[in-house]
N, C-alpha and C positions, 0 to 999 in steps of 0.2 A: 504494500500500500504506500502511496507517495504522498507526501506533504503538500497541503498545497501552501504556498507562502503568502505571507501577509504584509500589507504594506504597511508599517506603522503611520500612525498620524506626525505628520509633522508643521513647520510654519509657512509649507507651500502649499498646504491646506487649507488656509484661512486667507485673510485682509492682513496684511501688517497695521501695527498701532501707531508705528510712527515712521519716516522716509527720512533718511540720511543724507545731510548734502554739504559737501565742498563750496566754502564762501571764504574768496580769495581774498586776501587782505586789501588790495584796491575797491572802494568804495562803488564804482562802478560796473564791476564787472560783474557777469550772470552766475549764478550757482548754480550747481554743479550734482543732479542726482547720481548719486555712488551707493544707493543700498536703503535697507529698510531693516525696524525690527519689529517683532512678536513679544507684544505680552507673556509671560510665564503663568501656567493655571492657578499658582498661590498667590500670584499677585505680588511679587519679591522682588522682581527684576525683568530683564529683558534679552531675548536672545538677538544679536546685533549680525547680519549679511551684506559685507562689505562687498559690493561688486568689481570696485578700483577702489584703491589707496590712494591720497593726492602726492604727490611727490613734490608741489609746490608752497609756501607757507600759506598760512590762513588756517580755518576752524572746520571744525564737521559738526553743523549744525542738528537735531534730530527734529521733526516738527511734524505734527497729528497726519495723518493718514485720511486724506479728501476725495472718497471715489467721485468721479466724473461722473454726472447722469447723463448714461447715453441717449435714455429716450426721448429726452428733453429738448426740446427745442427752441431756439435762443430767435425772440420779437423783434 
């Protein structure tokens, strides 16, 4: 008899809580999404998915997670 495998649950599962982004020290310039993270189920902390690392100075800012309504259409 074969197993069959299970996919555990993970944070590509859900919405992220929050989006991660590179904001260069230059006051004008654009930020920069590089990743998002997931709430933990205790409520404790946060698991963090860096897609790029910045290799230039500046901050990684983290800030709430906005789905886009798709089916909405804009007057």
């Amino acid at each position: 008899m074969t197993e069959q495998a299970t996919t555990p649950k993970t944070e590509d599962t859900k919405a992220p809580a929050l989006i991660a982004y590179h904001v260069p020290e230059r006051s004008n310039a654009p930020w920069t999404k590089i990743g998002a993270a997931w709430d933990h189920k205790d409520g404790a902390g946060f698991t963090l998915q860096l897609d790029l690392i910045p290799v230039t100075s500046g901050r990684i800012v983290l800030r709430a997670y906005q789905p886009k309504d798709e089916g909405k259409e804009s007057a």
